[in-house]
N, C-alpha and C positions, 0 to 999 in steps of 0.2 A: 700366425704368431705362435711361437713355442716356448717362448722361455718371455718374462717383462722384466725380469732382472739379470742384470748382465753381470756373473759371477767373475768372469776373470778381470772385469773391471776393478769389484770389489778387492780381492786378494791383490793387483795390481796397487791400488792405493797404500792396503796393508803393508807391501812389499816396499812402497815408498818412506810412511811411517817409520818403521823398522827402523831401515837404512839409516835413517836423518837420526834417531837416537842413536844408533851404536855411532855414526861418527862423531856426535857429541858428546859419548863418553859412555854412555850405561855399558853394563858385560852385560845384561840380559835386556831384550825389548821384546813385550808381545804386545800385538797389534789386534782389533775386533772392528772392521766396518760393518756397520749396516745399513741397508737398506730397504724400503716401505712403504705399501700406503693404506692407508684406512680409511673405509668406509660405514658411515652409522646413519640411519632412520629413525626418528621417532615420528610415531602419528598419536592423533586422539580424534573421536568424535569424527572421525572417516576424514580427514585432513591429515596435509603432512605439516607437523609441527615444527621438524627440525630435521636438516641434510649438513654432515661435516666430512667433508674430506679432506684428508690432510696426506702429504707425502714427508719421507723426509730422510736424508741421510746423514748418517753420523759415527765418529769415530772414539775407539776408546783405547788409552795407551799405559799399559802399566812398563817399568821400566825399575832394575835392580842393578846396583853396586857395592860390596860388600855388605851385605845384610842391611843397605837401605834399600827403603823402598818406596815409590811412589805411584801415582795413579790421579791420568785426565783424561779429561771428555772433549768433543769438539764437534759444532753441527760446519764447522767453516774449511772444507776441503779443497780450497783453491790452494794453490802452492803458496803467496804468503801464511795463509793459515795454517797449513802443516807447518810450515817452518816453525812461525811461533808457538805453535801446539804441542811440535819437539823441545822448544826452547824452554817452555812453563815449566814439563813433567823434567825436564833433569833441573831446575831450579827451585821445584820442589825437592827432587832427590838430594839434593846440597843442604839442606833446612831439614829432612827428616832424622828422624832419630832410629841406631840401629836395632837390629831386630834377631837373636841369634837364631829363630825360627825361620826366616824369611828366608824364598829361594822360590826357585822353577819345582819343576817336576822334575823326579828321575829322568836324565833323558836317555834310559836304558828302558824307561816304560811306554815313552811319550810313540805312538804309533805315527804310520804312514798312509796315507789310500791306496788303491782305491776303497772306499767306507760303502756298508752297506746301505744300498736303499730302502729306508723306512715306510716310505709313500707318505708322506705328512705334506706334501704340495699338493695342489690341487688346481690347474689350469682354467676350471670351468670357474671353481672360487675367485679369480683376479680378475675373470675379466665380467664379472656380473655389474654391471649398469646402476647410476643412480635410480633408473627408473623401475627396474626389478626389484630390486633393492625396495623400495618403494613399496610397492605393490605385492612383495612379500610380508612388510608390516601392517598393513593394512588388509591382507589378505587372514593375518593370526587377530586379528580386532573384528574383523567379522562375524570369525568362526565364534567367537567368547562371547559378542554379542547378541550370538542370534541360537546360541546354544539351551538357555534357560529365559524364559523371562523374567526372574527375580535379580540376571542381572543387570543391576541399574544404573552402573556406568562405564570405564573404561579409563583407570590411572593413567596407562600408558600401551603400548605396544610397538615394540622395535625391530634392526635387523640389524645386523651389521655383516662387514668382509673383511679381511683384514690377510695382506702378505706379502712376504718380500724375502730377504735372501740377507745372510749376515758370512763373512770371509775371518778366518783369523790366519793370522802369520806369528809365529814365534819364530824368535835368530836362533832358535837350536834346529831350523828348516824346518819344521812342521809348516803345513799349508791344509786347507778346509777349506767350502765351500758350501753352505747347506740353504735349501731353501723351505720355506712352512707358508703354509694359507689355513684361515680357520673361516668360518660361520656362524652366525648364529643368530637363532630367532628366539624371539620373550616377550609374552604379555600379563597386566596384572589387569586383577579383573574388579571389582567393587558388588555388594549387593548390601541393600538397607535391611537391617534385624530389628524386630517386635519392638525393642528396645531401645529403639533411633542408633545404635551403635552399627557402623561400617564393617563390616567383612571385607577381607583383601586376599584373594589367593593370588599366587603368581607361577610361572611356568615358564622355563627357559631350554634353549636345547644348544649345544654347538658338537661341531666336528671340525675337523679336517676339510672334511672331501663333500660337497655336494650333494652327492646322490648318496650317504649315508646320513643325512640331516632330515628329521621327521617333517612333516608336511608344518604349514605354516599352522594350517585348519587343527590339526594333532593339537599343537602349542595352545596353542587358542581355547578350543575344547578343554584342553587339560586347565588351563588358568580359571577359565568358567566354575570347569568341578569343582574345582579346590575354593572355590568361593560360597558356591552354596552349599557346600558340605559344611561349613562352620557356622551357618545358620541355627540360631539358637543354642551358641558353644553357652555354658554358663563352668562356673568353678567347679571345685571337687575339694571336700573335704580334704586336710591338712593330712598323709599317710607313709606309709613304705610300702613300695607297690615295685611289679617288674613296669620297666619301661622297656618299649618296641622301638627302634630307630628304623626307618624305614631306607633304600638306600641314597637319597637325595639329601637324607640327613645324618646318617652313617658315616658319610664321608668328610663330615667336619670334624668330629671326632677323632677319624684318622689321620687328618689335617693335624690338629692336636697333637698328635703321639707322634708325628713326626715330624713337626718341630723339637721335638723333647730327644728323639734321636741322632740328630748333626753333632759331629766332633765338634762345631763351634760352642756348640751350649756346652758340652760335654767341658772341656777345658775353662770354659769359660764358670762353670758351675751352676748354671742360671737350669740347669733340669733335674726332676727329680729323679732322672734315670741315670743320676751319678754314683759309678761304683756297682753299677746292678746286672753288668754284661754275665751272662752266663746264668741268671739267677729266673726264677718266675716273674712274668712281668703281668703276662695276662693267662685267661682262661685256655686250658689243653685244644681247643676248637679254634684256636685263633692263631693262622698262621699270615705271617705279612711279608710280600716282596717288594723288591725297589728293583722296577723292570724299565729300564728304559729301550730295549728292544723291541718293545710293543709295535705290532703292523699300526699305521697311522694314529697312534696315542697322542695326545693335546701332550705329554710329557715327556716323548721318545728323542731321543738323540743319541749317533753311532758312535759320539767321543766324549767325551765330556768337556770342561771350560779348560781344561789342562792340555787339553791330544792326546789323553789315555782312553784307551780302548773302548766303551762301555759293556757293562758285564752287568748280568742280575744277579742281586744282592737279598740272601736271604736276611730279614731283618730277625724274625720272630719265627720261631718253628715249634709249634706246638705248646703255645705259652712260654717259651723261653726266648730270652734277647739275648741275639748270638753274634750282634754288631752294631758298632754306632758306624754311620755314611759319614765319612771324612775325605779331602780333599788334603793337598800335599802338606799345605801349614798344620793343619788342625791334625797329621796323620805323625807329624815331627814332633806337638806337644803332645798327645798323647802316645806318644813312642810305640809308633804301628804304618802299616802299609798302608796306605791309600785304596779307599774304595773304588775308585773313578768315581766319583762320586760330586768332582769339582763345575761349578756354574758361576760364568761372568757375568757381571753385571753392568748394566748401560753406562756407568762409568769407568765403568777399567777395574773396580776390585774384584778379588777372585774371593768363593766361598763355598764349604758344601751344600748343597742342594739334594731334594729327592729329584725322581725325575716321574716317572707312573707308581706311585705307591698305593699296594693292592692289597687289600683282605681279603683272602683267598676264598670265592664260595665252597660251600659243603654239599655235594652229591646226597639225596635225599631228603633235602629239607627245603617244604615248597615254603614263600609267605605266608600262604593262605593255610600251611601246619603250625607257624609260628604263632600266628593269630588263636587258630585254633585251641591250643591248647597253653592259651595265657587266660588263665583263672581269674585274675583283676589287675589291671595294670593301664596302663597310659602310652597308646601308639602315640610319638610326636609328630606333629604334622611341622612344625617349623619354630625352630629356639629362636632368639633373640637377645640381644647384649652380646658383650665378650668375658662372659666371668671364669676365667681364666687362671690361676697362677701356674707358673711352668714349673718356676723353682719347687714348689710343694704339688702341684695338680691336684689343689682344688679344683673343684667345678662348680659352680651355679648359675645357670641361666632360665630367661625367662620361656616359656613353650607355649604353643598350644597345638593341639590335634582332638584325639580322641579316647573315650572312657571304654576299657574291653572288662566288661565281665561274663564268665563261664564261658572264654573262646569269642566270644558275639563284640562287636562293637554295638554298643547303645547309645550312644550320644556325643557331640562337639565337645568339646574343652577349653577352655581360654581363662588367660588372668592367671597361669599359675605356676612356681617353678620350680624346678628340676635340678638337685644337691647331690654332690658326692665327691670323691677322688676320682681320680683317673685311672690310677692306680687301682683304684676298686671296682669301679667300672669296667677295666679289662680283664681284670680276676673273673667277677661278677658274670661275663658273657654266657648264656646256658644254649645259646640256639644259635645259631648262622646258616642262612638260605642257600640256595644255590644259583640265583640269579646274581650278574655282576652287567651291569650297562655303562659302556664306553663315554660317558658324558664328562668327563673332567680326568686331572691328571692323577685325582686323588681316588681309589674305585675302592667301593662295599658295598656287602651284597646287602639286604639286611639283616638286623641281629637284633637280642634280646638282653638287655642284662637286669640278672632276678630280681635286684632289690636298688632300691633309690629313693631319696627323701622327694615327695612331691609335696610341695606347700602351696595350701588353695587357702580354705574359706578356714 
């Protein structure tokens, strides 16, 4: 077995798609099948709890005629179902309202294959077994459990596989074929405090590819620590302290800020990085890419939802924003070129997206300098809530980790939360490490920023 998904089937269907709207009328049709299947584990208490496998294909069809525009979905690819599937999306297009923004891509931009290989499939990922699968979660519930004796139970611990292969066809000839498989193992772990109050850490890992996914025992271990380390967290006085992001929590953050920089918020005005391109955004230490050329990245893709190119996009260079990631619509209201920056969505609308958005580590700065020479402050061990506004970037969320003073961590934390902007929080950055680990499409290494309201007791 080489391939479990048969690609030219997939672009075959697209290529049927198509066909059936342009002879219905649309001047532009793009087509997205996919196809999949996933695989998930959960165990508890050395039993399997729950096994779901699910397959499934499905297709998605935007279609334009003078500046209308429409967009549907469909799991029903038998030839009645295309038909009507064709028939829906140009009967929406008669009912939509026009759009003087709306259109394709350049098709002076829109590229051809052959496309580079990223390595984001992974053959040994598809074909792993319910019963591996299995016994991989049960294998990370062992290790948690037999790591500490304080701890005292086991929320959960899972596995999952997941891959399959997606085809688009646009009538300007563009054709693609790509395939991706992911992994991933995660357990939470439980321990009872002085207090009768539960400790919960949790610990998760994915990739790509197999043999770059930590041992199940790792996960496991790791979920254990993170549990009895919060043993005896209690509050911390009401202050302005630096807070420590570690990079597991770092990268929510940066999740954050790049939401704030898509051409859709931009136009749409819904961020507070409107108007601010070219201006200081964050600290001179803080340089951010949007790479989707990453070898095997959870966020790499050789073209984008468009059929342009993919290219890295410096976002941030040295505290300054020197672009919002915009896709062909969002790249015509704000009267500018397209990033590649475009991603389709499971139903047929197009939109910009990041794709690996990175905060660049710093050569010469370990964690353990970071810690070091944080005189009093608050490592977070894991936030909580969504306190959030984009339009202003506020921030307050709830946290808990750990209390650093004179360099030294002294004690758990818990119950207490973490205020500011974002805006000042990236100002604010005084430190960035030089470790960056491939675990999400979103990567930071970790970082410090000087001052933040921490509200406890």
């Amino acid at each position: 077995m080489t391939d479990l998904v048969d690609t030219d089937a997939l672009i075959s269907f697209g290529e049927e798609i198509v066909a059936r709207a342009r002879r219905g009328g649309a001047d532009i049709a793009e087509a997205v099948v996919r196809e999949g299947s996933e695989l998930s584990v959960r165990v508890r208490l050395g039993q399997v709890e729950m096994i779901r496998e699910a397959s499934s294909r499905t297709a998605a069809l935007r279609v334009m005629r003078d500046g209308h525009v429409a967009v549907t979905s469909t799991s029903d690819l038998t030839d009645g179902g295309l038909a009507r599937f064709a028939s829906d999306a140009l009967g929406l297009l008669e009912a939509s309202e026009r759009d003087p923004f709306a259109g394709p891509a350049d098709p002076d931009l829109v590229v051809q294959g052959p496309f580079e290989d990223l390595d984001v499939f992974d053959l040994a990922v598809a074909q792993l077994e319910p019963a591996v699968v299995s016994e991989m979660a049960l294998r990370a519930e062992r290790a948690a459990v037999g790591h500490d004796p304080r701890v005292s139970n086991i929320q959960e611990a899972s596995c999952s596989r997941v891959y399959g292969a997606s085809a688009m066809v646009l009538s300007s000839g563009f054709r693609s074929a790509r395939r991706r498989s992911a992994v991933s193992v995660g357990a939470v772990a439980l321990a009872d405090d002085a207090d009768h109050k539960k400790r919960r850490g949790a610990w998760s890992e994915v990739r790509r590819h197999l043999e770059d996914l930590p041992s199940p025992e790792e996960v496991g271990r790791r979920a254990a620590e993170r549990t009895v380390d919060m043993l005896g967290a209690r509050k911390v006085p009401t202050c302005v302290a630096s807070v420590v992001f570690p990079p597991e929590v770092a990268r929510s953050l940066l999740a954050l800020l790049a939401g704030s920089i898509l051409g859709s918020s931009i136009w749409r005005k819904t961020s507070y990085l409107v108007g601010r391109e070219g201006s200081k955004v964050a600290s001179p230490l803080v340089h951010i890419v949007d790479d989707p050329m990453l070898p095997r990245g959870l966020g790499s893709r050789a073209h984008d939802g468009e059929g342009l190119a993919s290219r890295r996009n410096v976002v941030v260079d040295g505290g300054i924003l020197r672009t919002f990631l915009c896709d062909s619509y969002a790249a015509r209201k704000l009267q500018r070129a397209s990033t590649a920056s475009a991603s389709r969505g499971a139903g047929g609308g197009v939109g910009p997206s990041t794709s690996n958005i990175i905060l660049e580590p710093r050569a010469g700065t370990t964690e353990a300098d970071i810690i070091d020479s944080t005189a009093k402050g608050f490592l977070v061990r894991q936030m909580l809530g969504h306190g959030f506004n984009p339009s202003t970037g506020d921030f307050s969320r709830g946290a808990s980790g750990f209390w650093i003073e004179g360099g030294r961590i002294v004690h758990p934390v818990s119950e207490v939360t973490i205020s500011s902007d974002l805006d000042s929080m990236c100002k604010g950055i005084d430190a960035v490490a030089d470790r960056l680990v491939l675990r999400s499409s979103a990567l930071s290494p970790m970082v410090r920023v000087a001052s933040m309201t921490i509200a406890g007791e």
